[in-house]
CHARMM internal coordinates of N, CA and C (Angstrom, degrees):
IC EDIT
DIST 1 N 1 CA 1.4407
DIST 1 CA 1 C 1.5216
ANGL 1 N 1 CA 1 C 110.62
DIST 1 C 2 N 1.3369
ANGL 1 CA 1 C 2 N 108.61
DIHE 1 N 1 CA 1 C 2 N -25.69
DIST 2 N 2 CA 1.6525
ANGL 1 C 2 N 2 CA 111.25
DIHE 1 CA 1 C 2 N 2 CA -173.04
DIST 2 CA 2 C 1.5111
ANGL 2 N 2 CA 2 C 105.09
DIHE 1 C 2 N 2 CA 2 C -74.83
DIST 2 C 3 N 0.9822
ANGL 2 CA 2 C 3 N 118.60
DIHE 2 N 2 CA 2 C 3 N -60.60
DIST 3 N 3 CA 1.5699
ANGL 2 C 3 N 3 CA 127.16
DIHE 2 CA 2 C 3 N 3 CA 160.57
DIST 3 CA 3 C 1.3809
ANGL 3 N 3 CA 3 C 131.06
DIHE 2 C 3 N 3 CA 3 C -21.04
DIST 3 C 4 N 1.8690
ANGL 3 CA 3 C 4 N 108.53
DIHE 3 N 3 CA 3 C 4 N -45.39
DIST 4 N 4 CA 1.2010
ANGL 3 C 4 N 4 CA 116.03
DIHE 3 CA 3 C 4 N 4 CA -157.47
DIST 4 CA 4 C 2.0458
ANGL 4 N 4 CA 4 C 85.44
DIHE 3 C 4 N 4 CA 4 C -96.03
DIST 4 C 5 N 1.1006
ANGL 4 CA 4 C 5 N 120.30
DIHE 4 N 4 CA 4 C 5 N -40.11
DIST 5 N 5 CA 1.2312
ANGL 4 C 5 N 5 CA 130.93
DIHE 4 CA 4 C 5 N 5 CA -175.52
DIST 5 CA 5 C 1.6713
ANGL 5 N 5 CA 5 C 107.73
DIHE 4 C 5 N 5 CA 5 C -76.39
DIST 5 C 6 N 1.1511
ANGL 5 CA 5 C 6 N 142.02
DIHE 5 N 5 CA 5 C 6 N -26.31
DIST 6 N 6 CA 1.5700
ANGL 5 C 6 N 6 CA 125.88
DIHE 5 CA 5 C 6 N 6 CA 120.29
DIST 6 CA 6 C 1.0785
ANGL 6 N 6 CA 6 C 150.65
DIHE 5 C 6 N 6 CA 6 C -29.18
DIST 6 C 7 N 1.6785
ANGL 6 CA 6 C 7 N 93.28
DIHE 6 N 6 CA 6 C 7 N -36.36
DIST 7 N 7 CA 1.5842
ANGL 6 C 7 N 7 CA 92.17
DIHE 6 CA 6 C 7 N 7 CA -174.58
DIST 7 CA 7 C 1.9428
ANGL 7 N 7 CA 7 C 107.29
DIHE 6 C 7 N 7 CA 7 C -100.59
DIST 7 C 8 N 1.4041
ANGL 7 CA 7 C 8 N 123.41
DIHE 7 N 7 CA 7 C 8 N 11.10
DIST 8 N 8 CA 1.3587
ANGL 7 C 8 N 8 CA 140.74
DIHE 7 CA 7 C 8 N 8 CA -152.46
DIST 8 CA 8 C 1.7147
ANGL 8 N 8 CA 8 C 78.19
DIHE 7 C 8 N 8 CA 8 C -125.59
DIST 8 C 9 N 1.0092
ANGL 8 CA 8 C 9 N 130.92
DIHE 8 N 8 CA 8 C 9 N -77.22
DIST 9 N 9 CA 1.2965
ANGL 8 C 9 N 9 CA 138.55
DIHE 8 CA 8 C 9 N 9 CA -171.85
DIST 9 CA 9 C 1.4040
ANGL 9 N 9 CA 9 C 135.98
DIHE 8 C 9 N 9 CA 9 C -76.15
DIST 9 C 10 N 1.3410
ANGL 9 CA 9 C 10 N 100.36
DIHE 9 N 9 CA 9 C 10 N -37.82
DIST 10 N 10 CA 1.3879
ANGL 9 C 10 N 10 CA 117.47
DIHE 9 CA 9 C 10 N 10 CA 172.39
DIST 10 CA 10 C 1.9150
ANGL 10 N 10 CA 10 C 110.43
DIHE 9 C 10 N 10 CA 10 C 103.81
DIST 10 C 11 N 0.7566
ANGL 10 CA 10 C 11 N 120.32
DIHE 10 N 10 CA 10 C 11 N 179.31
DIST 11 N 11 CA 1.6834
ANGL 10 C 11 N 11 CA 126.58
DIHE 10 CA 10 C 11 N 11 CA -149.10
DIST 11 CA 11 C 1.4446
ANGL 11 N 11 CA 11 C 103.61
DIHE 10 C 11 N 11 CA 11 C -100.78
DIST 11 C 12 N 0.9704
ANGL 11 CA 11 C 12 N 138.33
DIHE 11 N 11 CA 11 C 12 N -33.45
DIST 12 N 12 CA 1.8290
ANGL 11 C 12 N 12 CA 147.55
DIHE 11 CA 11 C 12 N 12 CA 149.82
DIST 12 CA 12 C 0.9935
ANGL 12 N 12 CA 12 C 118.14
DIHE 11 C 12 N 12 CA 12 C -74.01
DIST 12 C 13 N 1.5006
ANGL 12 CA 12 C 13 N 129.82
DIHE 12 N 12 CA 12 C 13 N -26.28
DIST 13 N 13 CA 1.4833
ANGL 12 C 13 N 13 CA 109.86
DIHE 12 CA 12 C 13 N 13 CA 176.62
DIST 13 CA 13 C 1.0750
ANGL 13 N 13 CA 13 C 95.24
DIHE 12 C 13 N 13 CA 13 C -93.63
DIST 13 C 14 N 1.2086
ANGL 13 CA 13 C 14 N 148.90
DIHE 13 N 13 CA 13 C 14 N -45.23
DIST 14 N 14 CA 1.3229
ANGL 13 C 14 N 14 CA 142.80
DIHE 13 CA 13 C 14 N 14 CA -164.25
DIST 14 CA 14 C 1.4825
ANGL 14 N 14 CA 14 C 94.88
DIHE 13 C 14 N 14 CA 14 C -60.07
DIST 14 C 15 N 1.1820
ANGL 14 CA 14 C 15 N 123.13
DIHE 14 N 14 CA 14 C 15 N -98.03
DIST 15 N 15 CA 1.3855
ANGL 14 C 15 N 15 CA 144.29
DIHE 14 CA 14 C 15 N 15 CA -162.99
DIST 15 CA 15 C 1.7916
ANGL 15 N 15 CA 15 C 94.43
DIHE 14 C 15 N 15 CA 15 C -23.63
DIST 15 C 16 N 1.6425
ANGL 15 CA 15 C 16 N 120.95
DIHE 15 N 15 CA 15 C 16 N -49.01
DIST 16 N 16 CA 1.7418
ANGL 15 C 16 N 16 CA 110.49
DIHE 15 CA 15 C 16 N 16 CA 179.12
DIST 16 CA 16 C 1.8561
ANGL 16 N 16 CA 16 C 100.11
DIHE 15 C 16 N 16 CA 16 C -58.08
DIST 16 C 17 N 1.0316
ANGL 16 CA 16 C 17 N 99.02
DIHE 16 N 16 CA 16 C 17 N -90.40
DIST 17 N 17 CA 1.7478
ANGL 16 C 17 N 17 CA 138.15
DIHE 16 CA 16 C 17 N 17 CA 174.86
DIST 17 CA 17 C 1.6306
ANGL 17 N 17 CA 17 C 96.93
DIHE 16 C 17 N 17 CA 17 C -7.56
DIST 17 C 18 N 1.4515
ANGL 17 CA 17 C 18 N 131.90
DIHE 17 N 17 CA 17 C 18 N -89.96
DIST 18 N 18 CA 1.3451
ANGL 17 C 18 N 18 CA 130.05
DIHE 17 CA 17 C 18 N 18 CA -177.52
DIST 18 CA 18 C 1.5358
ANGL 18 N 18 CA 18 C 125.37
DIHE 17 C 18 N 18 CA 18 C -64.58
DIST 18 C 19 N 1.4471
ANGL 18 CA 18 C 19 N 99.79
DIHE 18 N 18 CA 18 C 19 N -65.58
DIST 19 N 19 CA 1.6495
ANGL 18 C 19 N 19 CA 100.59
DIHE 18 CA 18 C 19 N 19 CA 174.12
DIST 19 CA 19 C 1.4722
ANGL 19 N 19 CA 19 C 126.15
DIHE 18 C 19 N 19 CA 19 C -14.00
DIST 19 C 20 N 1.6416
ANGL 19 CA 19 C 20 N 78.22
DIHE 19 N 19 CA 19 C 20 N -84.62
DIST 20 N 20 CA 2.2237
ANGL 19 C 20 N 20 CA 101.60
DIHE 19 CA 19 C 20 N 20 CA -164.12
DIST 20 CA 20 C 1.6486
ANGL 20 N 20 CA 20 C 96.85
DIHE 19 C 20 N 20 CA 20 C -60.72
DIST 20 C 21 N 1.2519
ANGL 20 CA 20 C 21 N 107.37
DIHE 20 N 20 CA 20 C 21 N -55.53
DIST 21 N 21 CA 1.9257
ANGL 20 C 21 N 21 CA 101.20
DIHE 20 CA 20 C 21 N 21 CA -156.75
DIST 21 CA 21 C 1.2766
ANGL 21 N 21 CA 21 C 106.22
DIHE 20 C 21 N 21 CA 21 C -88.74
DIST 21 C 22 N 1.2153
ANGL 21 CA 21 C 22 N 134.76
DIHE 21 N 21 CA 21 C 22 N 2.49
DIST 22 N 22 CA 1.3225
ANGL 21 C 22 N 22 CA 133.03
DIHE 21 CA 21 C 22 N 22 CA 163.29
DIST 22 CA 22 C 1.4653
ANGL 22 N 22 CA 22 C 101.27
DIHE 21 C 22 N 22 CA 22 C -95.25
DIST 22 C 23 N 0.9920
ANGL 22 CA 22 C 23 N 147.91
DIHE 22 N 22 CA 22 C 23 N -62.41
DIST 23 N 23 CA 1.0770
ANGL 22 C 23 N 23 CA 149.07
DIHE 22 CA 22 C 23 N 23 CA -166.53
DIST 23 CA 23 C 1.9735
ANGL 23 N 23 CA 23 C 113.25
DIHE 22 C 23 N 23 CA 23 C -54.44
DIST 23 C 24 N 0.9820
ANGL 23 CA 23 C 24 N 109.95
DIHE 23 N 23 CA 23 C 24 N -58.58
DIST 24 N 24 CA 1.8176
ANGL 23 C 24 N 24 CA 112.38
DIHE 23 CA 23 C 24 N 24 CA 146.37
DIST 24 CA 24 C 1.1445
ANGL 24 N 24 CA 24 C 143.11
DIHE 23 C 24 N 24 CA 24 C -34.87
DIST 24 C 25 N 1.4076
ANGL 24 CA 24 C 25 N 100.30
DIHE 24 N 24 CA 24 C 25 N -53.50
DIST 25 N 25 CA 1.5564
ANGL 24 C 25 N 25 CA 120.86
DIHE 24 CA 24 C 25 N 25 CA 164.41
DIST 25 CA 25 C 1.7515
ANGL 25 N 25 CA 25 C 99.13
DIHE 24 C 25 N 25 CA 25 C -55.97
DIST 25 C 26 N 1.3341
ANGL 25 CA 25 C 26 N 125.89
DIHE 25 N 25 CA 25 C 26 N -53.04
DIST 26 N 26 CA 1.5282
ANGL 25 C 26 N 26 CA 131.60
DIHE 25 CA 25 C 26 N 26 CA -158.52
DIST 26 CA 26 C 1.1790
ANGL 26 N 26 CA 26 C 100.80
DIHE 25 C 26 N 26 CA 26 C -58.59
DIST 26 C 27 N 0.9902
ANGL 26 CA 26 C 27 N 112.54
DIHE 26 N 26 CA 26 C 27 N -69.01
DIST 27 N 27 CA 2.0016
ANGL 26 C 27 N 27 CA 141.53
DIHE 26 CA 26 C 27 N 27 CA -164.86
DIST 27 CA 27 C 1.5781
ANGL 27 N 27 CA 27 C 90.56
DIHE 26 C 27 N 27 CA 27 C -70.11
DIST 27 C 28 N 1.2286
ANGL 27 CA 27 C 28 N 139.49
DIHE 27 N 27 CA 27 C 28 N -24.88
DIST 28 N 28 CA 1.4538
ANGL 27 C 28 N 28 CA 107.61
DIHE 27 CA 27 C 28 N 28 CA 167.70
DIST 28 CA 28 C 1.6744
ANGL 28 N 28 CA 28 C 116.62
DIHE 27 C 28 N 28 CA 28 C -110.61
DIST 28 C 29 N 1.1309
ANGL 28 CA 28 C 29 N 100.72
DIHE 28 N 28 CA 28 C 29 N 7.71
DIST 29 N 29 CA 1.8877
ANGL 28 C 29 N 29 CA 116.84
DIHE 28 CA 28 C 29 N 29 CA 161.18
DIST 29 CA 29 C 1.7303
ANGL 29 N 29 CA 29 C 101.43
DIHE 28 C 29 N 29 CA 29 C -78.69
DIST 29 C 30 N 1.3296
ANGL 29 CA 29 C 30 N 108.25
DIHE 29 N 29 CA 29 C 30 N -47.43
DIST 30 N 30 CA 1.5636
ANGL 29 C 30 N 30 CA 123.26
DIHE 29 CA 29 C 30 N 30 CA -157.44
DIST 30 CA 30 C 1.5972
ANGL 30 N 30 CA 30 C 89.59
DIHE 29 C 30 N 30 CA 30 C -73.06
DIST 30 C 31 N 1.1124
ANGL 30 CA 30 C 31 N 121.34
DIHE 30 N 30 CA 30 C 31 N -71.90
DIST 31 N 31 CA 1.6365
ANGL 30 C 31 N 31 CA 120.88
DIHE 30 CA 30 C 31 N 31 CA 175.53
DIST 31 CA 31 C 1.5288
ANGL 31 N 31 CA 31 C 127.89
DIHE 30 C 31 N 31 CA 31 C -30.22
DIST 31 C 32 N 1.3148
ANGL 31 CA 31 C 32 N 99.32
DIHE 31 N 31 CA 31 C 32 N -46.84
DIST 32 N 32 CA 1.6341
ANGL 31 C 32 N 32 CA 123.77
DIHE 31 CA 31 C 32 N 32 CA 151.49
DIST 32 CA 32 C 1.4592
ANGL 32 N 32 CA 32 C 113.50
DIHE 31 C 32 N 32 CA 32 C -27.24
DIST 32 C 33 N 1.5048
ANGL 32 CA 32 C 33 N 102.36
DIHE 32 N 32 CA 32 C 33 N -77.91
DIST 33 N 33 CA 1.4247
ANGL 32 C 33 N 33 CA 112.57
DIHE 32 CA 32 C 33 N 33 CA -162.58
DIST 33 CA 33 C 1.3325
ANGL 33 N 33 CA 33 C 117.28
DIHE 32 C 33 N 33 CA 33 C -83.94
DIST 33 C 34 N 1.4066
ANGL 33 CA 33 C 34 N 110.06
DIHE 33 N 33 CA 33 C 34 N -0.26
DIST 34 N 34 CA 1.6085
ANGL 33 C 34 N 34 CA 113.39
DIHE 33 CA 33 C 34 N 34 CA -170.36
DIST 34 CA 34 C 2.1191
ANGL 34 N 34 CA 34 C 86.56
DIHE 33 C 34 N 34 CA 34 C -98.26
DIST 34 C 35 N 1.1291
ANGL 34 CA 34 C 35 N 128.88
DIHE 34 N 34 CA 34 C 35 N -51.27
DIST 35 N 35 CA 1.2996
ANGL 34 C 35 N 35 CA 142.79
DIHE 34 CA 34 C 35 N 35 CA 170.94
DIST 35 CA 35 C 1.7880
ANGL 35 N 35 CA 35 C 95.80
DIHE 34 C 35 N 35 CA 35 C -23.58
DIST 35 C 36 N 1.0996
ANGL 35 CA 35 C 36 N 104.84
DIHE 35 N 35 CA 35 C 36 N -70.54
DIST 36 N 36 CA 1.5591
ANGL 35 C 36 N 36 CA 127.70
DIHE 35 CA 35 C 36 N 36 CA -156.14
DIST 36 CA 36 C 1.1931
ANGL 36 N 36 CA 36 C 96.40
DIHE 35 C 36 N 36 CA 36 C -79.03
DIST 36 C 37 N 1.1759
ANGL 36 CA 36 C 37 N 157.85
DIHE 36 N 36 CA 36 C 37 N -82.97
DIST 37 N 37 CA 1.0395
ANGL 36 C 37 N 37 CA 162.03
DIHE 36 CA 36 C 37 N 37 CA 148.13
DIST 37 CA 37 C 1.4404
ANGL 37 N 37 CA 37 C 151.26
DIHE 36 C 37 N 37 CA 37 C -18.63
DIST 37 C 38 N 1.3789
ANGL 37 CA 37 C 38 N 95.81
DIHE 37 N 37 CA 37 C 38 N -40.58
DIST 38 N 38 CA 1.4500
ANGL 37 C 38 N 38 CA 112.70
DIHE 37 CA 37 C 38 N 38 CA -179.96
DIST 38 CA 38 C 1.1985
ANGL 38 N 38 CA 38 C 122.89
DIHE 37 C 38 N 38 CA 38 C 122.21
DIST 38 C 39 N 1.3912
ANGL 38 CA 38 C 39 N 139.44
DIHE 38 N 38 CA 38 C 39 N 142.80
DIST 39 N 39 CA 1.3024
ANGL 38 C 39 N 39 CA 128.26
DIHE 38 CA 38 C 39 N 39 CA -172.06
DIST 39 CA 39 C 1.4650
ANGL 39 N 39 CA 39 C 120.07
DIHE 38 C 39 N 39 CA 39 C -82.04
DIST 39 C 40 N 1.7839
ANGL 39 CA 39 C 40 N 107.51
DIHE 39 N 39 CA 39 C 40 N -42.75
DIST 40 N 40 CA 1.2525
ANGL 39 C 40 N 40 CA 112.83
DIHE 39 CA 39 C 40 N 40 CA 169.34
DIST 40 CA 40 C 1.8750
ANGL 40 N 40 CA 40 C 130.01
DIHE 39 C 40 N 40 CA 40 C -44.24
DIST 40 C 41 N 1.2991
ANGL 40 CA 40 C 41 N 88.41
DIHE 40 N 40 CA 40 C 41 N -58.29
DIST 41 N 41 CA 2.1845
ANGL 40 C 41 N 41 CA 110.02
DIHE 40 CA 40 C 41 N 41 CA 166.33
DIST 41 CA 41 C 1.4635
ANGL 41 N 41 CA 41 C 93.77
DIHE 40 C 41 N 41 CA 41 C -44.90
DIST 41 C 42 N 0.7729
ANGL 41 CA 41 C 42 N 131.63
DIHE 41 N 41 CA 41 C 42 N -44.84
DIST 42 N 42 CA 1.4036
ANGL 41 C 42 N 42 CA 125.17
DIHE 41 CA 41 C 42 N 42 CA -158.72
DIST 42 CA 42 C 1.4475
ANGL 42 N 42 CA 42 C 126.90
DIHE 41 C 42 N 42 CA 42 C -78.47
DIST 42 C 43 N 1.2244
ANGL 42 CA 42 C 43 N 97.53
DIHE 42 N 42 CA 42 C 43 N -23.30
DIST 43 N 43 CA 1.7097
ANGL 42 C 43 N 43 CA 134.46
DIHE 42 CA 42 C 43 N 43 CA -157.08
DIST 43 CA 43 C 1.9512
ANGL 43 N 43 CA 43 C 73.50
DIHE 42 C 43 N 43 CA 43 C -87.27
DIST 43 C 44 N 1.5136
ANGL 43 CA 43 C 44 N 84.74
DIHE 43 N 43 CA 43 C 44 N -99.43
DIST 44 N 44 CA 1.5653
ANGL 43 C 44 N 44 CA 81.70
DIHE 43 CA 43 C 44 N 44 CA 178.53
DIST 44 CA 44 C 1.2278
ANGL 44 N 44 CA 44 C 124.89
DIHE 43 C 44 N 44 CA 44 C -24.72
DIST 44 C 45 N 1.1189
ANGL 44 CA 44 C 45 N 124.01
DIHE 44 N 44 CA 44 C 45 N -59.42
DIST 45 N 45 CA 1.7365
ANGL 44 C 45 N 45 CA 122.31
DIHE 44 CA 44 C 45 N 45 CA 179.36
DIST 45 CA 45 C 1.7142
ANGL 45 N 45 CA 45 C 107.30
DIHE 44 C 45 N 45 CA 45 C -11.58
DIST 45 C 46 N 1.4876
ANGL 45 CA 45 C 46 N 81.27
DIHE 45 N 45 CA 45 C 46 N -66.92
DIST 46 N 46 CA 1.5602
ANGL 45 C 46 N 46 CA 105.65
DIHE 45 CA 45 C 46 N 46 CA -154.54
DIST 46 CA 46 C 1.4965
ANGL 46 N 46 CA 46 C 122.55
DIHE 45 C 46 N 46 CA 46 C -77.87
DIST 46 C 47 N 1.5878
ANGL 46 CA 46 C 47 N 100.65
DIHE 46 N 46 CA 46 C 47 N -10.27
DIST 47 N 47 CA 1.4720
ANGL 46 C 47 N 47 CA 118.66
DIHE 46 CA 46 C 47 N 47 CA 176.51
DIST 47 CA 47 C 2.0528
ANGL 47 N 47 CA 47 C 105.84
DIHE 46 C 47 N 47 CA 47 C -85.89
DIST 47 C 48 N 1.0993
ANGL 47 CA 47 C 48 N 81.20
DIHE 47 N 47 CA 47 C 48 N -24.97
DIST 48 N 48 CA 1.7089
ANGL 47 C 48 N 48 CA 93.75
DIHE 47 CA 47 C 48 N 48 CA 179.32
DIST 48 CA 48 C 1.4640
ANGL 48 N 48 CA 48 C 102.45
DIHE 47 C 48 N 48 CA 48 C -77.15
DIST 48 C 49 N 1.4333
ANGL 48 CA 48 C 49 N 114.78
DIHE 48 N 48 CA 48 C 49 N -54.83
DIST 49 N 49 CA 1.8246
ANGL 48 C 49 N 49 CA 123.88
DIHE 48 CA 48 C 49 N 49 CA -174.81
DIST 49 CA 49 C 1.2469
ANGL 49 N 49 CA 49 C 104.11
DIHE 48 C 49 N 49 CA 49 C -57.78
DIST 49 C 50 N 1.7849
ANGL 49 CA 49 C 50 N 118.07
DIHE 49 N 49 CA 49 C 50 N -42.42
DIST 50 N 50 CA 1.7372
ANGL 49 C 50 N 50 CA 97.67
DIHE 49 CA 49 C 50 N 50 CA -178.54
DIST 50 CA 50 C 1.4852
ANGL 50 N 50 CA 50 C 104.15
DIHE 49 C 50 N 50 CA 50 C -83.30
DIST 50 C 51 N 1.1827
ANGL 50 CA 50 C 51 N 124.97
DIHE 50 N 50 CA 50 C 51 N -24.92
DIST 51 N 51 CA 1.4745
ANGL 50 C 51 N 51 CA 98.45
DIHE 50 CA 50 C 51 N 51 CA -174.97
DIST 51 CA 51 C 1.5592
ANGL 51 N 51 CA 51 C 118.29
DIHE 50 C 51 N 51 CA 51 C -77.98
DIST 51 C 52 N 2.0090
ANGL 51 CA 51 C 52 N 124.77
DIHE 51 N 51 CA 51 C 52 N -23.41
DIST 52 N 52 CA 1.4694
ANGL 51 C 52 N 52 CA 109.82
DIHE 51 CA 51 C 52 N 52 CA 142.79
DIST 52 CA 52 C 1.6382
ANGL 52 N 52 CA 52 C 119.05
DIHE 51 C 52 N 52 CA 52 C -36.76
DIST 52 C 53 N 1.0216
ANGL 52 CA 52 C 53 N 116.68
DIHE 52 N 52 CA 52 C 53 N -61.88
DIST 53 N 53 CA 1.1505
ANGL 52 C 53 N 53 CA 127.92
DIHE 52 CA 52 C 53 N 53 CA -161.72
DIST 53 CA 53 C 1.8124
ANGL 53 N 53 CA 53 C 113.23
DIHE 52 C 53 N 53 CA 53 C -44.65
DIST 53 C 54 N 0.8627
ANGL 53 CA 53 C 54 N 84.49
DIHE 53 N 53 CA 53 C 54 N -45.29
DIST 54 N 54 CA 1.8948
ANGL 53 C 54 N 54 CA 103.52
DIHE 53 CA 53 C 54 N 54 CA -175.78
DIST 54 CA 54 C 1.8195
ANGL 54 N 54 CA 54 C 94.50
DIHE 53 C 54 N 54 CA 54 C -80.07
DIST 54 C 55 N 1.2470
ANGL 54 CA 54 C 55 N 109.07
DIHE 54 N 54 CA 54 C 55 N -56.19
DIST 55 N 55 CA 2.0659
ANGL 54 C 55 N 55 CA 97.53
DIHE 54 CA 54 C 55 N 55 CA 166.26
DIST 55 CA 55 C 1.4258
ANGL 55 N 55 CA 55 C 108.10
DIHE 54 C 55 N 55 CA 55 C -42.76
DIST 55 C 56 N 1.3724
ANGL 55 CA 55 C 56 N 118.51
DIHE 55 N 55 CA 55 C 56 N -56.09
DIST 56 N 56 CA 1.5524
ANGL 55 C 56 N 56 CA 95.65
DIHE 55 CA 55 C 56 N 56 CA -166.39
DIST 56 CA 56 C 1.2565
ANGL 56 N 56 CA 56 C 121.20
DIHE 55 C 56 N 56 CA 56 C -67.86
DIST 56 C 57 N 1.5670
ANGL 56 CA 56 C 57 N 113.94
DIHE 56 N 56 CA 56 C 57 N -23.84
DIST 57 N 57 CA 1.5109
ANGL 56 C 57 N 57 CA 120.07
DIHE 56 CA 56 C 57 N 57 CA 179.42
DIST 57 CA 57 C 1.4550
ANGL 57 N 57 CA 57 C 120.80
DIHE 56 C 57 N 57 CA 57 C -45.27
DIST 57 C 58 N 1.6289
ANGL 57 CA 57 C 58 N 83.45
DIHE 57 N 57 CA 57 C 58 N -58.45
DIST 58 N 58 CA 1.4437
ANGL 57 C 58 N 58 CA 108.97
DIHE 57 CA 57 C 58 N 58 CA 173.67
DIST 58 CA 58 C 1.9655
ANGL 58 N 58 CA 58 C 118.12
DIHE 57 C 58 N 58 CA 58 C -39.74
DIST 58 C 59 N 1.3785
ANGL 58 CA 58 C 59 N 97.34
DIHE 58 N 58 CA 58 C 59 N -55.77
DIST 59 N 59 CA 1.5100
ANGL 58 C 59 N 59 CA 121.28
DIHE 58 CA 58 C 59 N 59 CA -174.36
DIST 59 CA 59 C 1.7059
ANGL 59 N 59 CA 59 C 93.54
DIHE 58 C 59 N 59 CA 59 C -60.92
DIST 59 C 60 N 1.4348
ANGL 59 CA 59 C 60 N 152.67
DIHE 59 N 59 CA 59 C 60 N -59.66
DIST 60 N 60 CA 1.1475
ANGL 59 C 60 N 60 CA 166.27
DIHE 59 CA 59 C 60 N 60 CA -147.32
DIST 60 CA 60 C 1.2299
ANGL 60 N 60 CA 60 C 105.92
DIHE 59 C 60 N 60 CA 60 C -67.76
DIST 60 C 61 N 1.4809
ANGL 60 CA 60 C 61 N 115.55
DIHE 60 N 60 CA 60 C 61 N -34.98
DIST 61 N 61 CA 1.2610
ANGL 60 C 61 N 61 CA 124.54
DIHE 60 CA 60 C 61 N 61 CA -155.41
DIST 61 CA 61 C 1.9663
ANGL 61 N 61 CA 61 C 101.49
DIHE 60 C 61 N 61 CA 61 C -87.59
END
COOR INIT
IC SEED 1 N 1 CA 1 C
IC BUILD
């Protein structure tokens, strides 16, 4: 994905733009919801969301 989102965007915007502020934003949503919720639910959640996630990629292509 890093690759493909370099080469769509270019190597500075990507690397500012996705990386840092998504990655912060995640981990303190994710901390959030694991708190509130539970850690396990969450786990799963998200093991389910990337593996949609990677189907649709797949499907797009």
């Amino acid at each position: 994905m890093t690759i493909y989102f370099a080469g769509e965007f270019g190597k500075k915007r990507r690397g500012c733009c996705f990386s840092q502020v998504f990655s912060v934003a995640a981990n303190l949503l994710g901390g959030y919801c694991a708190d509130r919720f539970g850690r396990k639910r969450m786990m799963v959640l998200s093991a389910a969301g990337q593996g949609l996630s990677f189907f649709i990629l797949g499907i797009a292509q």
